[in-house]
VMD Tcl script that draws the C-alpha trace (Angstrom):
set ca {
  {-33.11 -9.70 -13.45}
  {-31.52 -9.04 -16.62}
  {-28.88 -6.88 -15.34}
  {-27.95 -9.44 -13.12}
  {-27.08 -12.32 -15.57}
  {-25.51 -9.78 -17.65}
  {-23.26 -9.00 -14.18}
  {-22.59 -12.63 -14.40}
  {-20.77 -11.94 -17.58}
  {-18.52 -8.79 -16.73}
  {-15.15 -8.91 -16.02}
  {-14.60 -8.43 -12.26}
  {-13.90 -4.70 -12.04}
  {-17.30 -3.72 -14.15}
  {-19.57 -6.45 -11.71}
  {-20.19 -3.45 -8.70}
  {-22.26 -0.99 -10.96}
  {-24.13 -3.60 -12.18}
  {-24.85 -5.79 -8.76}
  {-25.15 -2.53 -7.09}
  {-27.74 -1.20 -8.76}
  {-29.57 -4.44 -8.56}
  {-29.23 -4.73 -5.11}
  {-30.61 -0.93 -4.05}
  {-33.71 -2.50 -4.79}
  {-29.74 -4.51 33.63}
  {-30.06 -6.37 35.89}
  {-28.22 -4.01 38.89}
  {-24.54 -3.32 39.10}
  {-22.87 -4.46 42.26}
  {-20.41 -2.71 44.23}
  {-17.29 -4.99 43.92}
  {-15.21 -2.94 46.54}
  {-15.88 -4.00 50.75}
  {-16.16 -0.21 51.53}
  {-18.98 0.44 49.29}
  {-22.08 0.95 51.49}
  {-24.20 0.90 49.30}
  {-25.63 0.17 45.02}
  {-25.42 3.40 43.15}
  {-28.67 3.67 40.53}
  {-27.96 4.56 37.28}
  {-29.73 7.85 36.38}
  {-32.83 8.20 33.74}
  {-31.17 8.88 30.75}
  {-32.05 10.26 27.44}
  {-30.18 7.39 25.24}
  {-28.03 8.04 22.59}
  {-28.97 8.94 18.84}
  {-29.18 5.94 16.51}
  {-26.63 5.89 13.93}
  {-25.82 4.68 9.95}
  {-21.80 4.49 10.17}
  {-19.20 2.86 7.49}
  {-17.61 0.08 9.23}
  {-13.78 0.43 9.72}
  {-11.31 -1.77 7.73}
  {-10.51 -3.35 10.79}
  {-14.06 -4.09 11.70}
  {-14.59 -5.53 8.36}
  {-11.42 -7.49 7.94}
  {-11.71 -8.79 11.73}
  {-15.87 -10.15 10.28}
  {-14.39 -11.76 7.46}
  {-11.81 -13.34 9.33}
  {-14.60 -14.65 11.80}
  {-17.27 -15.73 8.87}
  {-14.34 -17.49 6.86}
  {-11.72 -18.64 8.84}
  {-8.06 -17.38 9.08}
  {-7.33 -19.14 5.51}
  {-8.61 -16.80 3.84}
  {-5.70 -13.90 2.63}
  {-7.32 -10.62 3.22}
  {-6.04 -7.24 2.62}
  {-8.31 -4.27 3.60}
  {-7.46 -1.03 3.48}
  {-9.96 2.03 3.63}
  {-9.91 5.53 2.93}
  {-8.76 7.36 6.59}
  {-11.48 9.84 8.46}
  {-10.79 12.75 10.48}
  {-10.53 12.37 14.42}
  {-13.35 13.88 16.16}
  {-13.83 14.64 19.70}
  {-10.53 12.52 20.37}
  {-11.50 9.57 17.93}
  {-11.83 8.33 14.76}
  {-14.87 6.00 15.51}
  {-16.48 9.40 16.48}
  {-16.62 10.33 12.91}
  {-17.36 6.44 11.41}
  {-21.32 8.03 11.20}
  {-20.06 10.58 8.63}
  {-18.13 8.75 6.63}
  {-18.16 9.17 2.71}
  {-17.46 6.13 0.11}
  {-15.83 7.44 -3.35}
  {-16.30 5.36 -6.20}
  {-12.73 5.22 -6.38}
  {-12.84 3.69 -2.70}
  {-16.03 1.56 -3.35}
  {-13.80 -0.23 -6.29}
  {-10.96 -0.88 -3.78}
  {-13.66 -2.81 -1.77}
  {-15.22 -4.20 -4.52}
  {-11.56 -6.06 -4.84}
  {-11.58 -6.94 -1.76}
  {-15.12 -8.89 -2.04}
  {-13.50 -10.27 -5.20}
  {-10.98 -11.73 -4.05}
  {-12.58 -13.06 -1.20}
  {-15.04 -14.43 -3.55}
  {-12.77 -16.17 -5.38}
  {-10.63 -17.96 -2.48}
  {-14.20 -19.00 -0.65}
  {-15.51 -21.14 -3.32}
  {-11.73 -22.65 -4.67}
  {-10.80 -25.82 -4.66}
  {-8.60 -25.51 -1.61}
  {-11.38 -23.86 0.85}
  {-15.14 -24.82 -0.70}
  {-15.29 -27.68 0.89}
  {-15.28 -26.88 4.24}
  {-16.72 -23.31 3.95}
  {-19.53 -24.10 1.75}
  {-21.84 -26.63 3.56}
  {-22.97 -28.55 0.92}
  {-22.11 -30.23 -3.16}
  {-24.04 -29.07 -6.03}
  {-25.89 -32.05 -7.56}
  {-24.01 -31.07 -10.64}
  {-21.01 -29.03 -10.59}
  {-21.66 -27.13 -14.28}
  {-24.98 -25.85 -13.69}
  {-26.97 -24.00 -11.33}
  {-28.14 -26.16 -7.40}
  {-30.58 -23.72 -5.89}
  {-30.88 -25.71 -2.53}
  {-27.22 -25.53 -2.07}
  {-26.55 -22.15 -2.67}
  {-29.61 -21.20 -0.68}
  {-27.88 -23.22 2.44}
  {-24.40 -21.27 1.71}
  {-25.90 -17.77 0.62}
  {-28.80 -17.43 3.56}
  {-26.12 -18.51 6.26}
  {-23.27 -16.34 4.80}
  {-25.65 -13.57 4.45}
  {-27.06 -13.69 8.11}
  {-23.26 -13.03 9.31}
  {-22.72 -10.21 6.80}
  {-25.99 -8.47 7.03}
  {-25.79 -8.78 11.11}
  {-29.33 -10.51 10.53}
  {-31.23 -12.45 9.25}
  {-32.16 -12.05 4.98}
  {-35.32 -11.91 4.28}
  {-37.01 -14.28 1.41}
  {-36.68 -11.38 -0.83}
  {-33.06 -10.98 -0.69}
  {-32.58 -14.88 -0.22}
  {-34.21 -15.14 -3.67}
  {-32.48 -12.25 -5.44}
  {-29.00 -13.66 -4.61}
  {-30.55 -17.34 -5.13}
  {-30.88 -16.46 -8.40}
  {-27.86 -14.36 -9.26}
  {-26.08 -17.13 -8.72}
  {-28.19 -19.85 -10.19}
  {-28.41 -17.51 -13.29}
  {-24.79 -16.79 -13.52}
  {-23.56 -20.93 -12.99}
  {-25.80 -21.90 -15.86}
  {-24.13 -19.10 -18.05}
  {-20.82 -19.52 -17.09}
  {-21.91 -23.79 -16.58}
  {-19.81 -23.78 -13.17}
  {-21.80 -23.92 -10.47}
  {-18.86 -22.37 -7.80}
  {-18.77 -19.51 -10.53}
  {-21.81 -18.83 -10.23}
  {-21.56 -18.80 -6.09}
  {-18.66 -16.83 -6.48}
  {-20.62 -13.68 -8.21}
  {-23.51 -13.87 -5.72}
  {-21.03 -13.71 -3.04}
  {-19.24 -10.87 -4.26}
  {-22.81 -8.96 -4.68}
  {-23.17 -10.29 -0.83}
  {-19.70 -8.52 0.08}
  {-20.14 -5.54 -1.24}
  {-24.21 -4.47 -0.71}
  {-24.45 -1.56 1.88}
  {-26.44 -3.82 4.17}
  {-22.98 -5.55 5.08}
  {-20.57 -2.26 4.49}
  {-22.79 0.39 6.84}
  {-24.10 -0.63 10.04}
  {-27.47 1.06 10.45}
  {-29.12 0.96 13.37}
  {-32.69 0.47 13.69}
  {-35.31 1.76 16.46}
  {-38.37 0.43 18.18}
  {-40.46 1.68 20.69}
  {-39.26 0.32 24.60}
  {-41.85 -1.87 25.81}
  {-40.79 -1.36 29.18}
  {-40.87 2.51 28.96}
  {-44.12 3.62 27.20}
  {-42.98 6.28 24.64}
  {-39.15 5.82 25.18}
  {-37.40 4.25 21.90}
  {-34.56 1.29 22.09}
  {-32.17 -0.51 19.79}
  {-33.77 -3.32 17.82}
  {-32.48 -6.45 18.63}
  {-30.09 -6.92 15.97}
  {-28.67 -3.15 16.12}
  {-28.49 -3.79 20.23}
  {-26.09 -7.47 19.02}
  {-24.03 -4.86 16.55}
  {-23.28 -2.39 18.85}
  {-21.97 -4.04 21.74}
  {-20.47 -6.61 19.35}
  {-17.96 -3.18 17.56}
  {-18.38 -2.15 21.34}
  {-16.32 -5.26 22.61}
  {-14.58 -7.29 19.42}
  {-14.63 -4.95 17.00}
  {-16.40 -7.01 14.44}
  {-20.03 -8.12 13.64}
  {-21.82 -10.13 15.74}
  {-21.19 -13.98 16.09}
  {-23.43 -17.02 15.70}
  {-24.46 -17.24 19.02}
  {-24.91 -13.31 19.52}
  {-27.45 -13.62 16.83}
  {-29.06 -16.08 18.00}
  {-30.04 -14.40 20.67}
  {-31.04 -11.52 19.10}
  {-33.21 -13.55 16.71}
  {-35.03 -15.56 20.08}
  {-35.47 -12.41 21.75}
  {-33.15 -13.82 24.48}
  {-31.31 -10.73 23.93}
  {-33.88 -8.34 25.51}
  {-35.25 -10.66 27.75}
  {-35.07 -10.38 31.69}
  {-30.71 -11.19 32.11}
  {-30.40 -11.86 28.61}
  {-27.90 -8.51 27.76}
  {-25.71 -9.70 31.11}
  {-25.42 -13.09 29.90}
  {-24.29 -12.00 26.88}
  {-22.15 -9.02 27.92}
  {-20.14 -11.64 30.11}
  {-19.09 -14.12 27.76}
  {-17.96 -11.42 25.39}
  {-16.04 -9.71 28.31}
  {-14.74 -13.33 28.83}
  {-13.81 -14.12 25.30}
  {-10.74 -14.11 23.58}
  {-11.98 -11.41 20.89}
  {-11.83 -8.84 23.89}
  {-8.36 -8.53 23.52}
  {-8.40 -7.26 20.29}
  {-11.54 -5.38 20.54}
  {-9.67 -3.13 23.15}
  {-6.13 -3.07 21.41}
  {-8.30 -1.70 18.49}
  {-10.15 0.99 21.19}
  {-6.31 1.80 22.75}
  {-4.99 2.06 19.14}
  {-7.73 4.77 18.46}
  {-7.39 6.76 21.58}
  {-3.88 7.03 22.26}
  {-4.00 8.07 17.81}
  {-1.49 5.23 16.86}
  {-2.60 5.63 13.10}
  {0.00 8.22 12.78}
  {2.87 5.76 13.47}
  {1.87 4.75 9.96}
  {3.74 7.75 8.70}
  {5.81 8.37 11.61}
  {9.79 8.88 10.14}
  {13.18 10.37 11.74}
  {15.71 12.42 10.44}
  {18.21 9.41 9.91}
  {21.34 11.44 10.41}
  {20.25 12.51 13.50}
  {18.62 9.37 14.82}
  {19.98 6.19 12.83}
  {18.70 4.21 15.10}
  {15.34 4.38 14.36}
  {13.55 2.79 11.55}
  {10.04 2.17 10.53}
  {10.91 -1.19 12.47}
  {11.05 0.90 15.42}
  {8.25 2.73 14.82}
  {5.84 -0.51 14.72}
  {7.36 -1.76 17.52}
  {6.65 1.03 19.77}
  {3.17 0.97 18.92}
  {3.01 -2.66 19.63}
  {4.92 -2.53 22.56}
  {2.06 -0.25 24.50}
  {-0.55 -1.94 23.41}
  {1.31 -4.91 24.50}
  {1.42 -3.05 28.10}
  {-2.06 -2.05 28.23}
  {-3.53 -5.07 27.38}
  {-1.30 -7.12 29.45}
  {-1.96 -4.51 32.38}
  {-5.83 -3.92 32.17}
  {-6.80 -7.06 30.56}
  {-4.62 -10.05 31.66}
  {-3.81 -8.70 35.11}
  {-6.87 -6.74 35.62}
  {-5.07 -3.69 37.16}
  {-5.49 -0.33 37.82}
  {-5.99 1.81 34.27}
  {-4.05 5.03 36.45}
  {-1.32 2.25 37.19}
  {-0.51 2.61 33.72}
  {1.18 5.81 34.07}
  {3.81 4.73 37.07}
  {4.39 0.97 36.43}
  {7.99 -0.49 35.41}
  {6.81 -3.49 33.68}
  {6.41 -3.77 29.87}
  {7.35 -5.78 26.99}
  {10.87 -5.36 24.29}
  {11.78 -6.27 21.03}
  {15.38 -6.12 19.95}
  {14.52 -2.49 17.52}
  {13.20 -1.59 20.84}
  {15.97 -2.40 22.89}
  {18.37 -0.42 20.72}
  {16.39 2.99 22.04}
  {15.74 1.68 25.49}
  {19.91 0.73 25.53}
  {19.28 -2.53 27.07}
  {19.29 -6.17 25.65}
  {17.01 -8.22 24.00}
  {16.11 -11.68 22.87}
  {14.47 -12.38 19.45}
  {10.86 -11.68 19.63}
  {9.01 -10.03 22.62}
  {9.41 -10.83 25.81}
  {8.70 -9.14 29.44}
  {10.37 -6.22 30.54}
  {10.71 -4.74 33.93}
  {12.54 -1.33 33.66}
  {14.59 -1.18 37.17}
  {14.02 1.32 40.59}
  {16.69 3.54 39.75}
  {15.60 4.04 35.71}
  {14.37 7.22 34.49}
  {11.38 5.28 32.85}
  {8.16 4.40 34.10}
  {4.70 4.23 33.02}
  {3.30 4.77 29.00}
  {5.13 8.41 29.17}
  {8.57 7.01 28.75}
  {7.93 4.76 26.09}
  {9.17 5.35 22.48}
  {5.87 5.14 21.15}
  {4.81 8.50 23.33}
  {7.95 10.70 22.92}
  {8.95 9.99 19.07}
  {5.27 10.41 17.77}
  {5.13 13.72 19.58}
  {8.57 14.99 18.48}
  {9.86 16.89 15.37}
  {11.62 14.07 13.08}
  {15.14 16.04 14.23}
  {14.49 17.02 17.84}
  {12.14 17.01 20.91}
  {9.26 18.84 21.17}
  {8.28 20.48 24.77}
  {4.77 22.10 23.35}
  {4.03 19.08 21.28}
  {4.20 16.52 24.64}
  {2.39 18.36 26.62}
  {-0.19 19.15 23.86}
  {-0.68 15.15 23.70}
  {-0.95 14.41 27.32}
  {-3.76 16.82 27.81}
  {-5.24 15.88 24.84}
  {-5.22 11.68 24.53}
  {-5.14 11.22 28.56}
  {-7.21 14.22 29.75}
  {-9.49 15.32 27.02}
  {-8.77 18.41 27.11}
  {-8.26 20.94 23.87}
  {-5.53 23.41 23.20}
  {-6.23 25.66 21.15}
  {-4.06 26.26 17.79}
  {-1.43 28.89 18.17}
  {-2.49 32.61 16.04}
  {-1.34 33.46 12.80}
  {1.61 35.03 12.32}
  {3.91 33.01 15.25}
  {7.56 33.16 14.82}
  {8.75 29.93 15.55}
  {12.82 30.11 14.61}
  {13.71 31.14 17.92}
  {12.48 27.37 19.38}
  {12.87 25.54 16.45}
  {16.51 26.16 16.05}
  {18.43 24.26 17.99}
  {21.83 25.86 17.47}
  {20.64 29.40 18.83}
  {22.28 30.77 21.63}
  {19.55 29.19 23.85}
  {21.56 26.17 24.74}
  {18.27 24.55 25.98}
  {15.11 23.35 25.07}
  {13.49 25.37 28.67}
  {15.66 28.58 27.35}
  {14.01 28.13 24.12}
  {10.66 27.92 24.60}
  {10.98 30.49 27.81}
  {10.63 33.23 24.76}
  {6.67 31.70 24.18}
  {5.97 33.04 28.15}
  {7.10 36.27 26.76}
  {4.64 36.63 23.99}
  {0.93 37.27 25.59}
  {-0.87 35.71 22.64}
  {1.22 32.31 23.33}
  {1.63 32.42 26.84}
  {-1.89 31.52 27.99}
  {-1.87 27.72 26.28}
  {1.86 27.44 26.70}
  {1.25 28.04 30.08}
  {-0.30 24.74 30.11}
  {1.89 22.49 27.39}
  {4.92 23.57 28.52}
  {5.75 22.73 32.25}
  {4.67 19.31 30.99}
  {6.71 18.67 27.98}
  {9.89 20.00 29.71}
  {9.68 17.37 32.58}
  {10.17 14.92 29.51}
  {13.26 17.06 28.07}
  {15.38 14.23 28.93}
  {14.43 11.99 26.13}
  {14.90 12.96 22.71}
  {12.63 12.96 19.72}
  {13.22 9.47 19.19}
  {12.62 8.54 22.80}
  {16.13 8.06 23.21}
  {17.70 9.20 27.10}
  {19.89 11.88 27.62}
  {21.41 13.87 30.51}
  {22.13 16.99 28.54}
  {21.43 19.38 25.13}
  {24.33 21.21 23.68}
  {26.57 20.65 26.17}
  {24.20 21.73 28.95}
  {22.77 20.03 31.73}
  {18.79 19.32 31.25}
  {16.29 20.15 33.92}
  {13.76 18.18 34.04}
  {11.52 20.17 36.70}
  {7.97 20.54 35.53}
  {4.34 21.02 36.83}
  {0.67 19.97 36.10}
  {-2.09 21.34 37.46}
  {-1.22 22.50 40.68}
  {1.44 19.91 41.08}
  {5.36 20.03 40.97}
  {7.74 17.12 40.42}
  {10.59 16.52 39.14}
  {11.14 14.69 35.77}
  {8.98 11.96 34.20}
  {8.64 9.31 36.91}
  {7.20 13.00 38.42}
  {4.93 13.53 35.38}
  {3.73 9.91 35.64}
  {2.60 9.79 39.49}
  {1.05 13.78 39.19}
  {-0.81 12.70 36.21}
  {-2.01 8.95 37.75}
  {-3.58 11.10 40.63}
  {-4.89 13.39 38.44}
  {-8.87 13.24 38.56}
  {-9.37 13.99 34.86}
  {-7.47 10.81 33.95}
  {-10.06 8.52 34.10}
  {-12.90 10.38 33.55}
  {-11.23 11.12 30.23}
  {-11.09 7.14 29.65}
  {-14.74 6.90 30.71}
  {-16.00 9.36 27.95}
  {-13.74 8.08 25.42}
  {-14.87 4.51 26.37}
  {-18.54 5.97 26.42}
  {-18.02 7.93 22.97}
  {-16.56 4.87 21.63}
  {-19.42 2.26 22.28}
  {-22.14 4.43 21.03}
  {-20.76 6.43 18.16}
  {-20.22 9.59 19.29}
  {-19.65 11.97 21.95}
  {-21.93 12.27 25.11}
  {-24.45 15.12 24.98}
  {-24.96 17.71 27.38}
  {-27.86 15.53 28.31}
  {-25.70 12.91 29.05}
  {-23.82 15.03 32.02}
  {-26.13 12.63 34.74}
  {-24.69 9.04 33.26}
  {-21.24 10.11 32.69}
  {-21.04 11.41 36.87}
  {-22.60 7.35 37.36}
  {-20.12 6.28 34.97}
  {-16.89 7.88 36.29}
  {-18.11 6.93 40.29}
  {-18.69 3.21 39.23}
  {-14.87 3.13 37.64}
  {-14.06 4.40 40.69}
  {-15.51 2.16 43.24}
  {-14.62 -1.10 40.93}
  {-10.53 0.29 41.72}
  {-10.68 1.39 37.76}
  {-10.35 -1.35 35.97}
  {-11.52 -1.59 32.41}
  {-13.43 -4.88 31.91}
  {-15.82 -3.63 34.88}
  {-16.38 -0.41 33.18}
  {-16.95 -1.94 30.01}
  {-19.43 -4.47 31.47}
  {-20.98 -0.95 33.53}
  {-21.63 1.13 29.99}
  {-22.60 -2.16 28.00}
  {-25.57 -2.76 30.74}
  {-26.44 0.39 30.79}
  {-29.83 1.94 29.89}
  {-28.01 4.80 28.00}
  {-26.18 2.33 25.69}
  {-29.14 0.55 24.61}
  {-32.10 3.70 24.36}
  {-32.43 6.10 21.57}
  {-33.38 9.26 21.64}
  {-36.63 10.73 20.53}
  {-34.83 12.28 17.79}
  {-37.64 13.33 15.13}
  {-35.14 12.47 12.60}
  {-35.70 8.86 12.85}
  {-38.36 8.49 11.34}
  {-39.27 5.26 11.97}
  {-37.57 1.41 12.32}
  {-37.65 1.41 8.78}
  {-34.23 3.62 8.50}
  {-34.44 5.43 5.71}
  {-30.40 5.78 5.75}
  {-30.06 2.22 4.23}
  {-31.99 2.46 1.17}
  {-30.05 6.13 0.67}
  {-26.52 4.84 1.34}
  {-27.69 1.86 -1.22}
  {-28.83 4.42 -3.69}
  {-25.65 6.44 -3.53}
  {-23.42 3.17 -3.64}
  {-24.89 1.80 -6.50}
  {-25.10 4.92 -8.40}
  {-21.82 6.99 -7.45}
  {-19.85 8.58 -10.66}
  {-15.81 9.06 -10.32}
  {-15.39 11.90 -7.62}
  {-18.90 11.61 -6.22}
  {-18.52 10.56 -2.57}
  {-21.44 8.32 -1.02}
  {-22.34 9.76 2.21}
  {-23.39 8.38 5.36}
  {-24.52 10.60 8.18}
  {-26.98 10.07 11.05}
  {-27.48 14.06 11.31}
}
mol new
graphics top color blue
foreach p $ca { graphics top sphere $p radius 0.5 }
foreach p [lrange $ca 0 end-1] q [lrange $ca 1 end] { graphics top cylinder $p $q radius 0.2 }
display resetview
């Protein structure tokens, strides 16, 4: 306990070593469409592996925001993770935490700290007035610490850890004779402990399947709570994980529903959308500005938030058809936007409906699709058609061999007038013609926008044709693209395993073939709309079962006491790892 009062007396940036090392111590699915004959069972399934994953920034910020209130300033930022299988969250469970990173959050809890217990916000976030404000009140910072704690931890503390932080800040307000002081410190130590920063899940055994293995309660209340808000668990979702409500007979459908029907759903699934269609790289998305003055980072933002404007509006508020989104007219514009689009626009955002006769339609022709998959000085056929079978299908193209020479398509001032001309001479080289094959047809049905989304009828003084093909199917320019690819069937079963992927942490298994076929044949019979297959994965026994993996060991995770270890204890350029293989 020494080290602790000694943290008390550290300057902020030294308190993390110290406090760190301290601290290491179903009910049945319906069929919601008339020509459904009859219930379709979900299939025995395996489960998924229990996981130890780094929350997000987002996840973290979008807690905080819930625990404290939006008057609280908070800045997060994270080190970035490599996409996986078509998502970041598919790589959250190997995350690594520098020390370099671990002080940038260690801010963060100090700050937050700070602004919790000031005179502006303590008295409405901390429940209760020290009987003396210059020394230590252990009943009142028990009532602030246990309750904070619950939140943070995604469960209850235990005595233990009640005491420990109890303490810390009893010790620390009779040093420092402020009793917010010393709440402040204990807080911090609260903020940063790996119990709140991972998210480990825990196992038990099933009780209604001898020998099968489930999500504890509070593990079950943290992964459909990152499932559907991304954030921790709420009061009430606690609660019921704390009752046992939460496994009891209905008690996962009552509480799937009022998530589905909250608020927070909305930006639980902008932050899902945001993920899938890879929207972190608008972040560092620029234009050549001689060649497209028009666009700014401005522009860039605003494309991002104008489709997740249209998806959310489309799939959430008027609970339409997710292959709709491909064909439909109706979106949102800003004035940056409107500069691109050509067309006028009032301050703010406000509804769009592109007309009949305009060459745009569906999330293909927006600005936020064609600029992020263009060169910063030109279109890009191969790069298009690359992201549409990627992000919408989930399918991988290879990388092109070693040794390509690209100048023929990359220069634009070649005697190939034409983006088709240009990349014509990839169909001529066997190594590239077999993924080209595939990339191509697509990207050149999109040749009339330019690489900052821009419209155009021709390139160098040449008229464009906009004829392309996908998969069997030939059309005619992008409203083509947008009504072969809505009837393509690997559109939504891509959204199904991404959804899938994203809810449990990681790709489904070869094991997992069974579920997925249930999955993808629900979406279809509820006319493919998202909140029903959200509600379908969230209920089902898949989401909620573990594996027998013989690497969990037991409920008792190992993992946590590990990631503590390696938090507390991590030098300058020694990464602590979390990994559930």
């Amino acid at each position: 306990m020494d080290s602790l009062r000694k943290a008390a007396m550290l300057p902020p940036g030294q308190r993390l070593t110290v406090i760190g090392r301290s601290l290491a111590l179903g009910s049945a699915l319906l069929c919601l469409l008339a020509a459904c004959a009859e219930e379709v069972a979900e299939p025995e399934s395996p489960g998924t592996r229990a996981i130890t994953s780094l929350m997000t920034a987002e996840q973290y910020q979008n807690s905080l925001g819930y625990i404290f209130g939006p008057g609280i300033d908070l800045q997060v930022e994270f080190a970035p993770v490599a996409r996986t299988e078509g998502l970041l969250a598919n790589s959250a469970s190997i995350a690594g935490v520098s020390s370099a990173q671990l002080q940038g959050i260690q801010g963060v809890a100090s700050s937050v700290a700070t602004q919790v217990v000031d005179a502006t916000h303590r008295n409405y976030l901390v429940p209760c007035q020290p009987a003396a404000s210059d020394e230590a009140d252990d009943l009142c910072a028990r009532a602030f610490l246990s309750r904070v704690g619950r939140l943070l931890f995604r469960r209850a503390l235990t005595e233990e850890e009640t005491d420990l932080y109890v303490e810390l800040a009893g010790n620390a307000a009779n040093e420092l004779e402020d009793f917010y002081a010393g709440l402040e410190i204990a807080l911090e130590g609260l903020l940063i402990s790996p119990e709140g920063l991972f998210v480990v899940e825990q196992v038990e055994p099933d009780p209604d399947n001898p020998g099968q293995l489930r999500l504890d309660a509070y593990s079950l209340a943290s992964r459909l709570s990152f499932f559907l808000w991304n954030a921790g668990p709420d009061d009430e979702l606690l609660t019921a994980a704390e009752s046992g409500e939460l496994q009891s007979e209905g008690g996962i459908e009552r509480a799937v529903e009022r998530m589905l029907a909250s608020p927070r759903l909305t930006g639980g699934m902008r932050a899902f959308f945001d993920d899938m269609f890879a929207f972190e790289e608008v972040k560092t998305l620029a234009k050549d500005s001689t060649i497209y003055p028009e666009f700014t980072g401005v522009t860039a933002e605003d494309a991002r938030e104008q489709t997740l404007r249209t998806v959310i509006d489309h799939l959430l508020v008027k609970e339409d058809d997710y292959r709709d989104l491909f064909t439909t007219r109706s979106s949102f514009m800003s004035p940056a936007l409107g500069i691109i689009y050509g067309v006028p626009a009032q301050p703010g955002w406000a509804p769009h409906t592109f007309p009949e006769d305009s060459p745009r339609g569906g999330l293909l022709t927006q600005v936020s699709f064609l600029s992020l998959h263009a060169h910063p000085g030109r279109s890009s056929v191969t790069l298009r058609g690359q992201a549409l079978r990627e992000l919408f299908l989930c399918q991988t193209v290879p990388e092109p061999p070693p040794g390509i020479d690209f100048s023929v398509v990359s220069n634009p001032n070649s005697h190939y007038p034409t983006q088709r001309e240009r990349v014509a001479a990839h169909l001529e080289t066997p190594s590239c013609a077999g993924c080209h094959r595939i990339t191509d047809p697509i990207g050149l049905s999109l040749e009339q926008f330019d690489g900052a989304g821009g419209f155009r009828l021709t390139e160098n003084g040449a008229t464009i044709d906009a004829s392309g093909g996908l998969d069997g199917f030939e059309f005619d320019g992008a409203i083509g693209l947008g009504q072969a690819l809505r009837e393509n069937p690997e559109l939504p079963r891509c959204l199904v395993q991404r959804v899938y992927s994203y809810g449990t942490g990681g790709p489904p298994e070869l094991e997992a073939r069974a579920v997925m076929d249930y999955f993808n044949e629900e979406f279809a019979q509820q006319g493919y709309r998202l909140r029903d297959l959200l509600r379908t994965v969230a209920l089902s026994n898949a989401f909620s079962r573990v594996q027998n993996d013989p690497r969990v060991e037991s409920a008792e995770s190992v993992e946590s006491a590990e990631s503590a270890e390696s938090i507390a204890g991590a030098d300058d350029g020694e990464a602590a790892t979390a990994s559930s293989n």
